[in-house]
C-alpha positions in Angstrom: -13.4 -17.1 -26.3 -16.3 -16.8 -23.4 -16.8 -13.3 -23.6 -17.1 -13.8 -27.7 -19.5 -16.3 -27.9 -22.6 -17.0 -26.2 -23.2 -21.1 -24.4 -25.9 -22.4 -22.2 -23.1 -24.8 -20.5 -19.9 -25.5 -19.6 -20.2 -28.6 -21.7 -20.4 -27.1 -24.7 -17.2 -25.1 -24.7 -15.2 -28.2 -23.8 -16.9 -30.2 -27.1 -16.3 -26.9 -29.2 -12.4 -26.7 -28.8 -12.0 -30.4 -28.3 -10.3 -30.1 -24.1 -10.3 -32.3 -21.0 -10.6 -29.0 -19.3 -11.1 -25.5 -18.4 -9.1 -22.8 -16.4 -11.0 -19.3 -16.1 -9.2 -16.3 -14.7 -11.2 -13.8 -14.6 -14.9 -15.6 -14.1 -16.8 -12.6 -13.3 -15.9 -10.7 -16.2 -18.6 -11.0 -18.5 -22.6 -12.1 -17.7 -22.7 -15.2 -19.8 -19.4 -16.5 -18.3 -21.0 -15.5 -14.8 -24.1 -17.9 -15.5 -21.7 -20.7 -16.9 -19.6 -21.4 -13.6 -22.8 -20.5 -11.3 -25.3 -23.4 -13.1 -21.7 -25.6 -13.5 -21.7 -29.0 -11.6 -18.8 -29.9 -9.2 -18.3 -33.4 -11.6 -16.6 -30.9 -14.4 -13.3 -30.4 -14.9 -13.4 -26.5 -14.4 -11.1 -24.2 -12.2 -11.2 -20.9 -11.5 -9.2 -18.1 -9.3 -10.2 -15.9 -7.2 -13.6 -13.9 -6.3 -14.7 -17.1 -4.3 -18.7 -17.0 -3.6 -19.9 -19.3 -1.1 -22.7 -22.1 -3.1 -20.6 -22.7 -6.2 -20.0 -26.2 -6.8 -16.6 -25.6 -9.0 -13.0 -26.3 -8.2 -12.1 -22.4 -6.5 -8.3 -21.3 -6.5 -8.4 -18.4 -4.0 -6.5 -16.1 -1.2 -8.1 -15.4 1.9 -7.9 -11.7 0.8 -9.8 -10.8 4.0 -7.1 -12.1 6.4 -4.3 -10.2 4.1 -6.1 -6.8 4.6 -5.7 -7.6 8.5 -2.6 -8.7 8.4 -1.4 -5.4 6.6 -3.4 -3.7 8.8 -1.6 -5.2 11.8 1.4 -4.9 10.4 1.1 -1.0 10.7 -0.5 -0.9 14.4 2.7 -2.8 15.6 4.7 -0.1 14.1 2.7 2.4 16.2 0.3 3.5 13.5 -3.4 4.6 14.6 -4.3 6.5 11.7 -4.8 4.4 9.0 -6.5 4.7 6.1 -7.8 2.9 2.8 -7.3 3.0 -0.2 -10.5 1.1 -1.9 -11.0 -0.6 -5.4 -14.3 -0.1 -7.2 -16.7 -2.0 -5.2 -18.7 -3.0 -8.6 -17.1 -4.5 -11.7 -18.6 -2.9 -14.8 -19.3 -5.3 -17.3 -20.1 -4.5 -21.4 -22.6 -6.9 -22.7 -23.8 -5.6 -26.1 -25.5 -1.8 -25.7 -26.0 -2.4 -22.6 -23.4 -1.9 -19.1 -23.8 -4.0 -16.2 -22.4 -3.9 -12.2 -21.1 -7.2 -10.4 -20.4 -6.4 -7.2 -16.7 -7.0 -6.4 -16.2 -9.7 -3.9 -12.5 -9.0 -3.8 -12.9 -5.7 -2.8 -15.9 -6.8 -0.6 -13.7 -9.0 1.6 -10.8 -6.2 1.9 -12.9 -4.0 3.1 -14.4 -5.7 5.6 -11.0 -7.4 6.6 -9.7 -3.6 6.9 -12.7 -3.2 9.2 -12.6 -6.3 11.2 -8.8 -5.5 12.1 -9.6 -2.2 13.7 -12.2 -3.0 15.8 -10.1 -6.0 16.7 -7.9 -3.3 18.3 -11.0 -0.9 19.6 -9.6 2.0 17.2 -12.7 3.1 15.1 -12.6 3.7 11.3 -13.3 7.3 9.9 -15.1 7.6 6.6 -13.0 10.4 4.9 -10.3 8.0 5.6 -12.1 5.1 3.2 -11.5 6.6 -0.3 -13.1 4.5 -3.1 -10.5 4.5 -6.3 -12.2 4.4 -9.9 -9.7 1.6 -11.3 -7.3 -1.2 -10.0 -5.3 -0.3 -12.8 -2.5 2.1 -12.1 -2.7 5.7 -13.0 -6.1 6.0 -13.2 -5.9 6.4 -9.6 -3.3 9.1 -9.1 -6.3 12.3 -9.8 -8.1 10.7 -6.7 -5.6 10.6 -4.3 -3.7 13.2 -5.0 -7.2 15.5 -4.8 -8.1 13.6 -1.3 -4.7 13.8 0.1 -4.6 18.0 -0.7 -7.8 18.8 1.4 -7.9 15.8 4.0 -6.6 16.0 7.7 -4.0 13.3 6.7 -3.6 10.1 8.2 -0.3 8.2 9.1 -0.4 5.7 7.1 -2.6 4.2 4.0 -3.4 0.9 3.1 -4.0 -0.2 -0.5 -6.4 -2.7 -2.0 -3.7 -3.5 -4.6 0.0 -3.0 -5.6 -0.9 -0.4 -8.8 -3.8 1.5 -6.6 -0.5 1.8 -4.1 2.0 2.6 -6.8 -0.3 5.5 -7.5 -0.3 6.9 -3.8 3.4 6.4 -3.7 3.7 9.0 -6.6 1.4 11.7 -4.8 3.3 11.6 -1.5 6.5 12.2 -3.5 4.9 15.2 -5.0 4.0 16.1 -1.8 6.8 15.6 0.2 5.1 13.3 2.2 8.3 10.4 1.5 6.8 6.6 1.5 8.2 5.6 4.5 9.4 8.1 6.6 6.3 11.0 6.7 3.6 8.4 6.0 3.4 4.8 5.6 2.5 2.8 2.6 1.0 -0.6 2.1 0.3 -2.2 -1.0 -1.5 -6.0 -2.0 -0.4 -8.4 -4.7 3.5 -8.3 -4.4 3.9 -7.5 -8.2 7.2 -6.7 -9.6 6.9 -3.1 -10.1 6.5 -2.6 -6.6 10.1 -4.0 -6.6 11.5 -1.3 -9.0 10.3 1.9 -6.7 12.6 3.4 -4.4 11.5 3.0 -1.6 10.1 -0.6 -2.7 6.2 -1.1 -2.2 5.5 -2.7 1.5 3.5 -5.0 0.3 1.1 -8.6 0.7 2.3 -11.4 -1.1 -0.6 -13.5 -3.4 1.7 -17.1 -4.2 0.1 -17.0 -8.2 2.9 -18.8 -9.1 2.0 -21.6 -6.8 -1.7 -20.9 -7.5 -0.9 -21.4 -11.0 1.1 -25.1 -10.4 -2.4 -26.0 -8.0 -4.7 -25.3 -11.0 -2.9 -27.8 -12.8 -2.6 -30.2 -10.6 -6.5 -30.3 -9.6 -7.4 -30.5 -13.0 
């Protein structure tokens, strides 16, 4: 409904579909929705999930997505891994509006990679850049060219670290092509916990997002 039509407030979408109020999912996903929640007073009744951005006045449902990245991060230095690297989402969100195609920066992807940053130098082991490689898609498969081209000419790390579960699904089908098993020649950490991570063999290491109890606090704020 947002992205279809076009409304100067918050207000007015409420009045058109006759509700008390308004979850949005996926706010930064289209320029006119953008400029609704930023102008939106803190007196409506008006959720939204994730991509927190510090000076909104709206009710914001979000993971500390920066502290996850360390903790995965962590999670592999205990097991004795020093070479890590990451796996990166697009750090701009391309957004169709009309003829024309916009970029929002990512904030999601902002605070990961930062978070993968901060945890390393926690620990005094310094990044490498051919270690950072920047994925085209979160979605999965659109992924796999990428990695499985970086992973072919790189001097491989031990272990890699992905921004999201389907970015991770994605590397886990390249090191089974190249012998390199998930879990035993290299480690393999995904984000989101999503169900498909369940169904690989190997299952996906992974950082859990509670959605389902995101889902029941949206509710109950509104």
């Amino acid at each position: 409904i947002l992205r279809e039509h076009h409304y100067d407030r918050i207000e007015e979408v409420l009045y058109e579909h006759g509700v008390d109020g308004l979850m949005i999912l996926i706010w930064r996903c289209h320029p006119n929705v953008v400029e609704l929640v930023e102008k939106s007073s803190g007196a409506l009744p008006l959720v939204i999930f994730n991509d927190y951005k510090p000076g909104l006045k709206v009710n914001v449902l979000y993971t500390d997505v920066r502290e996850g990245m360390k903790q995965a991060v962590f999670y592999l230095l205990r097991r004795g891994f020093k070479k890590i690297a990451l796996l990166a989402g697009p750090r701009d969100v391309l957004i169709q509006s009309g003829t024309k195609t916009q970029k929002i920066a990512s904030f999601d992807a902002k605070e990961k990679f930062e978070g993968f940053l901060e945890a390393l130098k926690e620990k005094g082991i310094s990044s490498r850049k051919e270690w950072i490689v920047e994925c085209p898609s979160y979605n999965q498969g659109e992924s796999y060219p990428v990695i499985k081209e970086w992973l072919g000419k790189t001097d491989l790390p031990e272990a890699l670290v992905a921004m999201n579960d389907e970015i991770a699904l994605d590397a886990w089908r390249v090191l089974k092509e190249f012998k390199l098993w998930p879990g035993e020649k290299m480690a393999l950490v995904g984000f989101d916990d999503i169900e498909k991570g369940r169904l690989v063999s190997p299952s996906l290491t992974t950082i859990h997002q509670p959605l389902p109890q995101m889902g029941r606090d949206a509710v109950d704020i509104l």
